[in-house]
C-alpha positions as CSV (number, residue, x, y, z in Angstrom):
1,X,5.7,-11.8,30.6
2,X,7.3,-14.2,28.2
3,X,4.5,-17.1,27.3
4,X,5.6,-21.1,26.5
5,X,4.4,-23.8,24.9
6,X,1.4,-24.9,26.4
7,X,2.7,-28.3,28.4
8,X,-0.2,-30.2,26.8
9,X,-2.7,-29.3,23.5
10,X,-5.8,-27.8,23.4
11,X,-8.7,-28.8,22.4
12,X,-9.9,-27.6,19.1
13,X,-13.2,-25.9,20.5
14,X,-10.5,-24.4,23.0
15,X,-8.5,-23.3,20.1
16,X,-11.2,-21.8,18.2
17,X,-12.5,-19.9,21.5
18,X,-8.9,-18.2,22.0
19,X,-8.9,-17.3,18.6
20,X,-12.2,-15.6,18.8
21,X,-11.0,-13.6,22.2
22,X,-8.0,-12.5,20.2
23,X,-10.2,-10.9,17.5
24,X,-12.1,-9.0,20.3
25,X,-10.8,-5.6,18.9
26,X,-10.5,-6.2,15.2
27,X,-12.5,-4.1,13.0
28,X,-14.8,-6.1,10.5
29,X,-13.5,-6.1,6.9
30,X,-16.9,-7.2,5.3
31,X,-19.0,-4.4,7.1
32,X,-18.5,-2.1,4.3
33,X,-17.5,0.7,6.9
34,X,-13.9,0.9,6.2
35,X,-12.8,3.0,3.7
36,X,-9.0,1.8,4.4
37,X,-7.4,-1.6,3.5
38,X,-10.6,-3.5,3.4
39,X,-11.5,-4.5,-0.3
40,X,-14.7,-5.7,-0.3
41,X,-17.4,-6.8,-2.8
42,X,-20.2,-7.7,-0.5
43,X,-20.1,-11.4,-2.0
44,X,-20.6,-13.8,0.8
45,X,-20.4,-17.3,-1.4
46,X,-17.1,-16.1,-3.0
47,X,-15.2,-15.8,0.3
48,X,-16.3,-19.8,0.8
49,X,-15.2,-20.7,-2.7
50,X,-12.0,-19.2,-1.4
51,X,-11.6,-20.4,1.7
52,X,-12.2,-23.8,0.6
53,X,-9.4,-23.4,-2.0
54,X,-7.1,-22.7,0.8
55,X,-7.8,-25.6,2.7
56,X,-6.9,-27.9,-0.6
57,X,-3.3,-26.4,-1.3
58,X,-2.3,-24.7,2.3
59,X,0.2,-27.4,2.9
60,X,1.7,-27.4,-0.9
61,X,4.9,-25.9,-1.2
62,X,5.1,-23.6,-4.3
63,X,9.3,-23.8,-3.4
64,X,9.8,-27.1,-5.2
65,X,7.0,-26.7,-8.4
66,X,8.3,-30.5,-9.9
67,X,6.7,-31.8,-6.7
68,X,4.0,-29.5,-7.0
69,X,3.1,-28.6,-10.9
70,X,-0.3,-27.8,-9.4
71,X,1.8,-23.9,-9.0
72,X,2.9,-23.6,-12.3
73,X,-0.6,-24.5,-13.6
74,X,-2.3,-21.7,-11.6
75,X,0.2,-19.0,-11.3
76,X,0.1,-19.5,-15.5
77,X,-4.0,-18.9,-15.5
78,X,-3.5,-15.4,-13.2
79,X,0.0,-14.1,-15.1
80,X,-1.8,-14.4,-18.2
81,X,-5.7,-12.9,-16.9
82,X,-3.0,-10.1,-16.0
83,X,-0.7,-10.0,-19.2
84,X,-4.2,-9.6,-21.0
85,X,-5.5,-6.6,-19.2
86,X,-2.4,-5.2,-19.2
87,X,-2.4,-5.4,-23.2
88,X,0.5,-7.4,-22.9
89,X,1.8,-10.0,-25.7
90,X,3.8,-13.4,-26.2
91,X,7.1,-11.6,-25.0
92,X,4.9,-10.8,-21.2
93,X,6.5,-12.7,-18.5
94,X,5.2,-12.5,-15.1
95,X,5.4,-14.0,-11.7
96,X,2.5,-14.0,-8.9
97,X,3.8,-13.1,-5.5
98,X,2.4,-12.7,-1.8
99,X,2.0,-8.8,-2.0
100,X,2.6,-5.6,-3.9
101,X,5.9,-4.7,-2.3
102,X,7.4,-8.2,-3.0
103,X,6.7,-7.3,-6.4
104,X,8.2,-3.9,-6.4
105,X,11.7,-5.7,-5.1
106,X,11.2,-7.9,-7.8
107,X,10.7,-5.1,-10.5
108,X,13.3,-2.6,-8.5
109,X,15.7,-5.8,-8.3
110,X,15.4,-6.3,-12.3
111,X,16.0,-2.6,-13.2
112,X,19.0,-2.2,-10.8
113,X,20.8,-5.3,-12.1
114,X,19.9,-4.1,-15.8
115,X,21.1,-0.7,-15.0
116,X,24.9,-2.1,-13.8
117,X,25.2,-4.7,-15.9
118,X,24.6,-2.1,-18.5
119,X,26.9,0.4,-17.0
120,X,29.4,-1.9,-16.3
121,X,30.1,-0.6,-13.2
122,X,29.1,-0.8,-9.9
123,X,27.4,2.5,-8.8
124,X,24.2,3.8,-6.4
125,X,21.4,3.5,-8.9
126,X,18.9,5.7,-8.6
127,X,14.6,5.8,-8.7
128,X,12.9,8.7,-9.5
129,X,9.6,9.4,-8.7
130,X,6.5,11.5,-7.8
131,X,6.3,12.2,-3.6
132,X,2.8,10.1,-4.0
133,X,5.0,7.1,-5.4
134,X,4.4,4.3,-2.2
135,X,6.7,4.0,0.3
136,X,7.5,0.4,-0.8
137,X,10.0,1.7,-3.0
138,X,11.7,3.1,-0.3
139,X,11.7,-0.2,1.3
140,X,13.2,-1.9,-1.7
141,X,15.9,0.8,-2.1
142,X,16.9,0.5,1.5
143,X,17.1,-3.6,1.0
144,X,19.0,-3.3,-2.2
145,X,20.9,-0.6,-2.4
146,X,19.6,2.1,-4.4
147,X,19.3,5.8,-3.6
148,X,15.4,7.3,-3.4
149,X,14.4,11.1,-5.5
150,X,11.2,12.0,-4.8
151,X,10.0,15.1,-6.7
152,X,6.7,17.5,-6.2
153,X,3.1,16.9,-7.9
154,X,1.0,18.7,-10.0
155,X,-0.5,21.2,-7.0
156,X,-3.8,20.9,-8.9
157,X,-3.9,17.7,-10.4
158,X,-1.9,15.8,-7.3
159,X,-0.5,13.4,-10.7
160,X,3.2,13.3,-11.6
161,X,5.2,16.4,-12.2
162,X,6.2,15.3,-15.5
163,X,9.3,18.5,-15.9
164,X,10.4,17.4,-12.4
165,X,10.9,14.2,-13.0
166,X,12.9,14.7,-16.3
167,X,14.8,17.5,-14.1
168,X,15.9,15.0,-11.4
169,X,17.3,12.3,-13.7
170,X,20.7,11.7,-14.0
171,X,23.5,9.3,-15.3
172,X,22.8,6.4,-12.1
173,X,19.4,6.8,-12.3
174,X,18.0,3.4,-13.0
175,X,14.4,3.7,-12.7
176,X,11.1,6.2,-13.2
177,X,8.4,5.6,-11.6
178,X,4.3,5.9,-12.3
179,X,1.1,5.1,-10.4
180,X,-2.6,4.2,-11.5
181,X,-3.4,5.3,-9.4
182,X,-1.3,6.5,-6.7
183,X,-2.4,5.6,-3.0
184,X,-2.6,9.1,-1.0
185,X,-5.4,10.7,-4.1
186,X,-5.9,8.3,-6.1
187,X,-4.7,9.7,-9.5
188,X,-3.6,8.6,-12.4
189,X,0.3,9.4,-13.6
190,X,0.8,10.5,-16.7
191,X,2.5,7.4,-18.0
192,X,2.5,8.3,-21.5
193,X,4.5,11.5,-20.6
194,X,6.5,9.5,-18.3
195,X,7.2,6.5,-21.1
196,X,8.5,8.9,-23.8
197,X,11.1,10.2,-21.1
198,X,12.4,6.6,-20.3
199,X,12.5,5.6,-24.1
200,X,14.5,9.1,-24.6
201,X,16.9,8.3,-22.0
202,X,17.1,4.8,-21.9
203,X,16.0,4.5,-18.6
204,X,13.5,1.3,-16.9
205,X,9.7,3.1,-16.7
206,X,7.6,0.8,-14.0
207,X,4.0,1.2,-13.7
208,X,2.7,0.9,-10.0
209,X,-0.9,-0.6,-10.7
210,X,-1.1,-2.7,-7.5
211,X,-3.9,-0.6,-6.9
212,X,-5.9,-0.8,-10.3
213,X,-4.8,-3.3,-12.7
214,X,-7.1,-5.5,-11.8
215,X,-10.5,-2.7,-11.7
216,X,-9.3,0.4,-13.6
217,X,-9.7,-2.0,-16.9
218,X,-13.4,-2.8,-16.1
219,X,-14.2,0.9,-15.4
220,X,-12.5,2.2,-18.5
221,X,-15.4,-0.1,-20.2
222,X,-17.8,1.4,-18.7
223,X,-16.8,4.7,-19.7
224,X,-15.0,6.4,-17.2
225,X,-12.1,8.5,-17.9
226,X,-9.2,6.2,-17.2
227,X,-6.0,7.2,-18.9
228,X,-3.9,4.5,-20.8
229,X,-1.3,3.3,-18.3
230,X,-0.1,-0.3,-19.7
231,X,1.7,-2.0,-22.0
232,X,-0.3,-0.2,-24.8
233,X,2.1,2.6,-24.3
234,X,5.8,2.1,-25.8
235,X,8.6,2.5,-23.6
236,X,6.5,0.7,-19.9
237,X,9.3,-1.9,-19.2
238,X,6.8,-3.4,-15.9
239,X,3.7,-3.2,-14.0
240,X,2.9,-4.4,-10.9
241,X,-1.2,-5.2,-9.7
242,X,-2.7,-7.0,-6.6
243,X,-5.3,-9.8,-7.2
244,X,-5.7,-8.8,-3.3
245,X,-7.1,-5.3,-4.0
246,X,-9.6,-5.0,-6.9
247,X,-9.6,-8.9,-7.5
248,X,-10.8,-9.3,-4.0
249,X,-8.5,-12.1,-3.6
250,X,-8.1,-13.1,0.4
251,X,-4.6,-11.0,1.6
252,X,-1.3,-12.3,0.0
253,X,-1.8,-11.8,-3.8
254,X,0.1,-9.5,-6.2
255,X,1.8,-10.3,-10.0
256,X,4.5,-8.4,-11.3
257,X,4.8,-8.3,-14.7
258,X,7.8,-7.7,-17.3
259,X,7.8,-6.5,-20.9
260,X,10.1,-9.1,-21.9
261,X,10.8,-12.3,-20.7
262,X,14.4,-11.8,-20.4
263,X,14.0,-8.9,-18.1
264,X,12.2,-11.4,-16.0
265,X,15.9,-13.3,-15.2
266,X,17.1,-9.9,-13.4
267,X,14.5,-10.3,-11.0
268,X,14.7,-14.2,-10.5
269,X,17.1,-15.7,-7.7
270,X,19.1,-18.8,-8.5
271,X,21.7,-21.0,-6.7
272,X,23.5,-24.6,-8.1
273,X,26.6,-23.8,-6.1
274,X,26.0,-25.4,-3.2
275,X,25.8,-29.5,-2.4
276,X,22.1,-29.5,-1.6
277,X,18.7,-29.4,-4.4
278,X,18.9,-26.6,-7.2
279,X,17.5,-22.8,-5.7
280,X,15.5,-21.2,-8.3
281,X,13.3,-18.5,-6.9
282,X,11.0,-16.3,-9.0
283,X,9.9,-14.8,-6.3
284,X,11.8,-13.3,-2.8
285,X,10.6,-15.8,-0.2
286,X,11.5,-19.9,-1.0
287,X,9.0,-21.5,1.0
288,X,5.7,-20.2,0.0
289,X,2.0,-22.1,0.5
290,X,0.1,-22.4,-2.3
291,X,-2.9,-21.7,-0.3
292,X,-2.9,-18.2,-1.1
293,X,-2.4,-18.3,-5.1
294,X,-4.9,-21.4,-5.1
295,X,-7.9,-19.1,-3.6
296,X,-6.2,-15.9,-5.9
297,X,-7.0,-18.8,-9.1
298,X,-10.7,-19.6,-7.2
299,X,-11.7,-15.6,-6.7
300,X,-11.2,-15.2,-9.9
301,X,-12.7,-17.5,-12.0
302,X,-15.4,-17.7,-9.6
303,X,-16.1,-14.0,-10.8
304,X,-15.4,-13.7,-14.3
305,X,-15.2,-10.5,-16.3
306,X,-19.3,-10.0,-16.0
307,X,-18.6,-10.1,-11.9
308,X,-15.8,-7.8,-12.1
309,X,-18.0,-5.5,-14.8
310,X,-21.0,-5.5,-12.2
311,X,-18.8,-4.7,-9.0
312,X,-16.6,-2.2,-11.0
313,X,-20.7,-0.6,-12.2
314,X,-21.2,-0.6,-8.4
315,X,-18.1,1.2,-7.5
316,X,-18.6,3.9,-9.8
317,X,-22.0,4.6,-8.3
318,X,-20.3,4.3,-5.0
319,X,-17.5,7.0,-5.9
320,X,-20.3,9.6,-7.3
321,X,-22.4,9.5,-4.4
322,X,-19.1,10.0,-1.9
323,X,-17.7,12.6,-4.0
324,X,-20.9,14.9,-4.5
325,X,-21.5,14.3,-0.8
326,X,-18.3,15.7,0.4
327,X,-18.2,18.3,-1.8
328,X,-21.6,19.3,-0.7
329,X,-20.6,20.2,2.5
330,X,-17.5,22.0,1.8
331,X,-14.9,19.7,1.4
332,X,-12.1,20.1,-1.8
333,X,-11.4,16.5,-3.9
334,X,-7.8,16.3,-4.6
335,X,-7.1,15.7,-7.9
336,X,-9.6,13.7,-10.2
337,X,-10.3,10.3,-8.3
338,X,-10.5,6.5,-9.7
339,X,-11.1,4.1,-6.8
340,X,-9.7,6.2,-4.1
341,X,-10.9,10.0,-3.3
342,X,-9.2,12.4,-1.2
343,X,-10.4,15.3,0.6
344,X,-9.4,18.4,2.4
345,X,-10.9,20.9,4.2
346,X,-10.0,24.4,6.4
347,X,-10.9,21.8,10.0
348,X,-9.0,19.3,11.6
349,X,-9.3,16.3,9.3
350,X,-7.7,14.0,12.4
351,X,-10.6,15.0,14.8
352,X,-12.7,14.3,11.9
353,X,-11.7,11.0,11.7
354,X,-11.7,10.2,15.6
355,X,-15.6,11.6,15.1
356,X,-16.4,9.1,12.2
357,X,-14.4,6.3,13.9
358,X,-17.1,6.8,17.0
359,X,-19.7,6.3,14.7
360,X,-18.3,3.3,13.2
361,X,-16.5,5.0,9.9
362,X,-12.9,4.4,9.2
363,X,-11.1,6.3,7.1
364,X,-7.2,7.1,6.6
365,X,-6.5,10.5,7.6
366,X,-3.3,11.8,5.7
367,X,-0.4,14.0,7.2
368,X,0.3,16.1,3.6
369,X,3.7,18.1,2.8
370,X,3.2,21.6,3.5
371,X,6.6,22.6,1.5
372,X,5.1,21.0,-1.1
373,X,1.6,22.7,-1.2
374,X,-0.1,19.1,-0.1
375,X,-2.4,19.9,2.8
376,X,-3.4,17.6,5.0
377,X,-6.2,15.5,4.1
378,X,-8.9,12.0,4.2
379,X,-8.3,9.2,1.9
380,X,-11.1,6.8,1.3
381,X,-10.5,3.6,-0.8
382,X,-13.8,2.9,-2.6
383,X,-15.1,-0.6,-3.1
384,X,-18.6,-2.3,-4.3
385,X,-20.2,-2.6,-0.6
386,X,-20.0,1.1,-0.3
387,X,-22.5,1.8,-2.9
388,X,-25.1,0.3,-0.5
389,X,-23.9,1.8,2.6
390,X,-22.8,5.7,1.0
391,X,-25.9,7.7,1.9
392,X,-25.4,6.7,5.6
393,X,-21.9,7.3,6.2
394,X,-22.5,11.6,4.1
395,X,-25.4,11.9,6.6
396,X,-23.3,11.0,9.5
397,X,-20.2,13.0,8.0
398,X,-22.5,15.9,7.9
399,X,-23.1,15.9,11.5
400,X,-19.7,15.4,12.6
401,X,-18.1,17.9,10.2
402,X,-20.3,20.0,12.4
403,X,-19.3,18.6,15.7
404,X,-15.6,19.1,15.0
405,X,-16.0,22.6,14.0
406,X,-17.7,23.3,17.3
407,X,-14.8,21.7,19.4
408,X,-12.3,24.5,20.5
409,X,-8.9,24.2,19.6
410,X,-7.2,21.9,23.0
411,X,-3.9,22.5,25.3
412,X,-2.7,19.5,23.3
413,X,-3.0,20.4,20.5
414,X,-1.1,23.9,21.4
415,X,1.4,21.8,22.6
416,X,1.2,19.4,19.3
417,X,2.4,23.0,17.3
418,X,5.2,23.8,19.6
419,X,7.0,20.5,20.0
420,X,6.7,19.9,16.1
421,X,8.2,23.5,15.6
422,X,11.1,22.5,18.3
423,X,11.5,19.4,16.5
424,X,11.8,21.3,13.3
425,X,14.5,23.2,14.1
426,X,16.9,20.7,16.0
427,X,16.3,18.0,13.0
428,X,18.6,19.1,9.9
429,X,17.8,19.8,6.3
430,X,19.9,17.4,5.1
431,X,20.8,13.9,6.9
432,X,24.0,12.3,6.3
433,X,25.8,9.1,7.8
434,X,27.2,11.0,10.5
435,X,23.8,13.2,11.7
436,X,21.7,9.8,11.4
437,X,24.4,7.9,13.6
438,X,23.7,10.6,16.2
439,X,20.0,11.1,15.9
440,X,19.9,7.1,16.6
441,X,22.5,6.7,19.2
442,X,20.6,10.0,21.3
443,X,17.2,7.8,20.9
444,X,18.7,5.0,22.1
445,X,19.2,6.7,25.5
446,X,16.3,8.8,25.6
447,X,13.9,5.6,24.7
448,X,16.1,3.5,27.2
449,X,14.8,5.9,30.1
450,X,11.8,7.6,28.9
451,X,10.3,4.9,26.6
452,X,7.5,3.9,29.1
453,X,6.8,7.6,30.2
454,X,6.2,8.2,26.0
455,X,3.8,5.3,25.5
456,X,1.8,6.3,28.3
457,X,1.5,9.8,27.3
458,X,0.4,8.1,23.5
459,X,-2.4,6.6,26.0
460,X,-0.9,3.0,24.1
461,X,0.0,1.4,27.3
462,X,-2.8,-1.0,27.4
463,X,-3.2,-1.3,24.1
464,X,-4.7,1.0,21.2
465,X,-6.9,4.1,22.1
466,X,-10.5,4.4,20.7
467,X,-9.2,8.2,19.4
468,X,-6.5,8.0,17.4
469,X,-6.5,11.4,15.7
470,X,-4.2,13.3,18.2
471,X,-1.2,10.0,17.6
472,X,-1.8,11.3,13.5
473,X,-1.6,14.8,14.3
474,X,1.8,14.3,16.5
475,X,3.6,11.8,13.8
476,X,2.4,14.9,11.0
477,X,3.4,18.0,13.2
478,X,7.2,16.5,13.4
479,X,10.1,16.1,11.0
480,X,9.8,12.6,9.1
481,X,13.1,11.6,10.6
482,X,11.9,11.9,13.9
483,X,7.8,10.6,13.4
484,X,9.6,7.5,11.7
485,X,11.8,6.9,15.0
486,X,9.1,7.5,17.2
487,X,6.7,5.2,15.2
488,X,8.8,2.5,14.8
489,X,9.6,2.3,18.8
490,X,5.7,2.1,19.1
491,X,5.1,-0.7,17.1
492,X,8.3,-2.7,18.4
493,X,6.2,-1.8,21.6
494,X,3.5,-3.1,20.9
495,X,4.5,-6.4,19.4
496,X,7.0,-6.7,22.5
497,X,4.7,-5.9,25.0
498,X,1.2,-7.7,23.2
499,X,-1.8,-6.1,24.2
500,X,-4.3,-6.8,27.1
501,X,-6.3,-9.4,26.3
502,X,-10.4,-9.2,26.9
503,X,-10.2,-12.7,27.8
């Protein structure tokens, strides 16, 4: 049912009330028991310092900085904390944006225009880079035009093939691309291996340090075993890192940085050609509040390098006590972790995570790539509350590793294995124009008549399940193709539909 405008305004205690009904099934990001998205120091005065910094710039428009210089002043103070942990120099140009992939189509945007302006002609550039490489850069290749390679891991290390990359450049492509650490294992590239290949070949090398710019510098301080991943290393042409992650900024932070100034033009948008004000956009979006980039400036010089010394300390303790843990009962770590772990195991890591989720533990359970010897596994994203709260969530792990290995394989999940191997064989190896055209134009129909029958079998029709597991095991048991059609239905589902409210 299609909602209006309410006639006449509410009050603001009936404002605030609605809001709190509508949080009635949010998780808490400040319990400490997400091991997901949730970036959390356990600080309770910093998120009032921040939230008070909203509240002075959330109606400042960082669009026209000559009204506002207040922008300028404060996007200078965090481009430069993040020029200088990224051993940057005076040549380090930068830009603060509202998110890590906004910064990858600012970075992918640069390469790509100083790839055919090079060239000279207009071709399909290409980025190459590791299968853990985020799926942002899909995202930006499918906005602007590029063409995607993805290439296999290290089996053992799960870091950057460095041969296979070398092996799948050619003359278009236009960018190589690193991690520190990737998102699925939380490994560290090998960017100096990566660098001399790019300086070889002339080719744009960016550095995907949304994750750890802004920790990974504290904890190589502290002595942890953090390879060199910045603009230390010759031939790194832009990094990307999220005040929003490991500067526990509030959601909506990310810099992207350039090794040269000038390469910061290719990524800038400008337009005098039409009869209204002058356009000049650093950044993709126009309009933009300075509310977020004001509390990104308060976060961090409310902590200072001691705070992010001490919270980086805490995470390290946190990791250790998570890894020997898993490993303690069985589990394998993938790769040599930084701030995320991941872990596999011969049991169904998706039950295991409905089990944990019962008992109030989130993690992300991961699908894998079974041509490419990645197994399915658990990702846990490790922050400074977690050091407190570790001990609990091995001893409950403990008892529902044991509870999942006592539950007998189900119907469902016989049924899971069958229609992913059906699936398997009518989606093809390779998907051109033509096959995609199809594949979309027979999903049309099918979702046109069975769409309600689907999201009722999902158990999604009134919103989402407690047990989520089996929804994981379906989207990893069928062809990518056909688990990104199937997931992108749900979700234009459930904004379309809402959900019921508790209300």
């Amino acid at each position: 049912m299609r909602r209006t405008i309410p006639e006449k305004g509410l009050s603001r205690e009936e404002i605030l009330q609605r809001l709190r009904d509508y949080t009635a099934d949010d998780l808490d990001p400040y319990s400490g028991r997400l091991f997901t998205i949730a970036f959390e120091p356990g600080v309770e005065e910093l998120r009032e310092v921040a939230f008070e910094a909203m509240k002075m710039f959330a109606f400042k428009n960082m669009l026209d900085f000559t009204e506002f210089p207040s922008a300028i002043r404060m996007e200078k103070d965090i481009v430069d904390y993040a020029v200088s942990l990224m051993h940057g120099d005076e040549q380090t140009a930068g830009t603060f944006t509202f998110g890590g992939t906004e910064s990858v189509f600012l970075a992918v945007k640069a390469a790509r225009d100083s790839f055919i302006l090079n060239r000279g002609i207009v071709t399909i550039p290409e980025i190459v880079m590791p299968i853990t490489g985020h799926p942002c850069y899909d995202k930006a290749a499918e906005y602007l035009g590029l063409r995607v390679k993805r290439v296999k891991v290290d089996e053992e290390k799960f870091t950057a093939n460095v041969d296979a990359i070398n092996e799948a450049i050619t003359e278009n492509t236009a960018m190589i691309v690193g991690s520190a650490p990737n998102w699925p294992f939380g490994t560290v590239d090998p960017i100096k291996d990566l660098a001399e290949i790019a300086l070889d070949k002339g080719i744009w090398l960016h550095v995907d340090a949304c994750v750890g710019g802004f920790v990974l510098p504290f904890m190589k301080n502290l002595g942890d075993k953090i390879p060199d991943f910045d603009f230390r290393i010759d031939g790194v042409s832009s990094i990307s890192l999220d005040p929003h992650k490991y500067a526990y900024t509030p959601i909506g932070a990310s810099v992207v940085l350039f090794k040269k100034k000038f390469y910061k033009m290719f990524s800038q948008f400008s337009n005098i050609r039409w009869p209204g004000y002058p356009i000049v956009n650093p950044a993709v979006l126009s309009s933009r509040s300075e509310a977020l980039l004001a509390s990104a400036w308060a976060t961090i010089h409310f902590l200072g390098q001691e705070g992010y010394t001490e919270l980086a300390k805490k995470i390290i303790s946190a990791r250790e006590k998570i890894v020997k843990g898993f490993k303690g009962l069985g589990y394998e770590l993938m790769g040599e972790p930084t701030v995320i772990a991941a872990f596999t195991a011969d049991l169904n890591v998706f039950k295991l995570f409905d089990e944990m989720a019962k008992r109030g533990w989130i993690f992300l359970p991961q699908k894998g790539i079974e041509a490419m010897g990645i197994p399915p596994s658990l990702h846990l994203t490790v922050t400074p509350i977690h050091d407190k709260l570790a001990d609990q969530m091995i001893s409950d792990l403990k008892d529902c590793t044991e509870a999942v290995k006592r539950i007998p394989p189900s119907e469902a999940e016989s049924l899971l294995g069958i229609f992913g191997v059906a699936l398997s064989l009518l989606s093809p190896g390779e998907m051109d124009i033509a096959t995609l055209s199809k594949i979309f134009k027979e999903a049309e129909k099918l979702l046109e008549a069975q769409g309600d029958k689907i999201i009722q079998s999902l158990g999604l029709e009134k919103g989402f399940p407690k047990e989520m597991g089996s929804i994981f095991q379906l989207l990893a048991s069928i062809p990518p193709e056909m688990a990104e059609l199937l997931a992108s239905y749900v979700v234009i589902e459930m904004y379309h539909r809402g959900l019921i409210e508790k209300i």
